[in-house]
C-alpha positions, 0 to 999 in steps of 0.5 A: 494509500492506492499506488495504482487508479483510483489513486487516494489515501486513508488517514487513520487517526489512532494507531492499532494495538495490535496487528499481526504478521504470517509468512509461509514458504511452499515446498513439495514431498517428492515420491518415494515408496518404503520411506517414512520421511519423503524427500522435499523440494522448495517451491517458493517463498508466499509474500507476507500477509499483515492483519490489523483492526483500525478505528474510525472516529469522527463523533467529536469532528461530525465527520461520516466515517463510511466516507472513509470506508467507502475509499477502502473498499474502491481499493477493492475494486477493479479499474480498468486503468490498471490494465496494462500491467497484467494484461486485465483490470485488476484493483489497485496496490496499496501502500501502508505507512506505520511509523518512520520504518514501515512501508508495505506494498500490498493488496487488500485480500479483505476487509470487514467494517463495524459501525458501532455509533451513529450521528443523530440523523443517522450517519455512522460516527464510529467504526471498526475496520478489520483488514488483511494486506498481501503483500505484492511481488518485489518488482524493484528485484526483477530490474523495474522500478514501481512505487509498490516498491518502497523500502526495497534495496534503492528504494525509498520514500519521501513524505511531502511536506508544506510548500515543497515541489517536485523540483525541490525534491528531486534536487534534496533527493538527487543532486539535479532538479531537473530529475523531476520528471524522473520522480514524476514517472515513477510515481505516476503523476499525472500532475506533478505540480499537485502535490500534497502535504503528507504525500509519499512519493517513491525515490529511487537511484538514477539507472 
């Protein structure tokens, strides 16, 4: 799910069977001569990096599976919208939700899509998408509050079901309905009488 413009989502009907996960922590070796272990300093620590391969079916349904690739690869691409927050256009963070317990924010570094069945007029069917997500800076950390923060400390989600609204929410979550505007603009609603099943909004703490 895009947090940023073009907001959407990418529903994959089959979990993968396996993804994996790599971490790194940057440190330099200071100078020193006549030794044989030089001294090191801690730079920082690297965001996680996820690596998974997902399938697409939509043989049995008729579906043309690139429709979907193809919002994958608008995750990918730089808007102009995203703009005031870097001080250049930039492509969206992404979220990706896997189970109850896994929300991750991050960027999409690559992605790699094989077609292997087709429709009869020629429309893919099938595909393989292999993909690698960085993930982004913990900005709930630095004392902002932005949905690419989920599962951070005082974050959490909440995934929309059938007939609930904004004000509902806010009242379950919150303890006021009239915190709606707060999940609102936290969650860059620009209609936040739209809300659909299965949506995931971020909720955080009132300041």
């Amino acid at each position: 799910m895009a947090l940023d413009p073009p907001k959407g989502e990418v529903t994959f009907q089959y979990n993968p069977t396996k993804y994996s996960v790599s971490k790194s922590v940057e440190w330099t070796f200071q100078a020193r001569k006549g030794g044989d272990v030089p001294p090191v300093e801690f730079v920082q620590g690297q965001g996680r990096t996820v690596s998974l391969e997902l399938f697409l079916d939509g043989l049995e349904d008729n579906k043309d599976v690139s429709e979907s690739v193809k919002q994958l690869q608008n995750f990918m691409l730089v808007d102009e919208k995203n703009k005031k927050d870097a001080g250049k256009p930039r492509p969206p963070r992404v979220m990706l939700f896997w189970a109850k317990s896994t929300d991750f924010p991050a960027v999409i570094k690559t992605l790699n899509v094989t077609y292997n069945m087709f429709h009869p007029d020629g429309r893919p069917a099938r595909a393989t998408v292999s993909m690698t997500l960085q993930e982004v800076h913990d900005i709930a950390k630095s004392g902002k509050q932005n949905p690419s923060s989920f599962g951070s400390e005082g974050i959490r989600s909440h995934r929309v079901v059938a007939g609930e609204t904004l004000d509902i929410i806010a009242y379950n979550e919150l303890g006021s309905a009239s915190h709606w505007r707060y999940i609102a603009e936290l969650n860059n609603l620009d209609n936040p009488f739209d809300l659909r099943p299965g949506q995931q909004l971020a909720i955080a703490q009132l300041p």
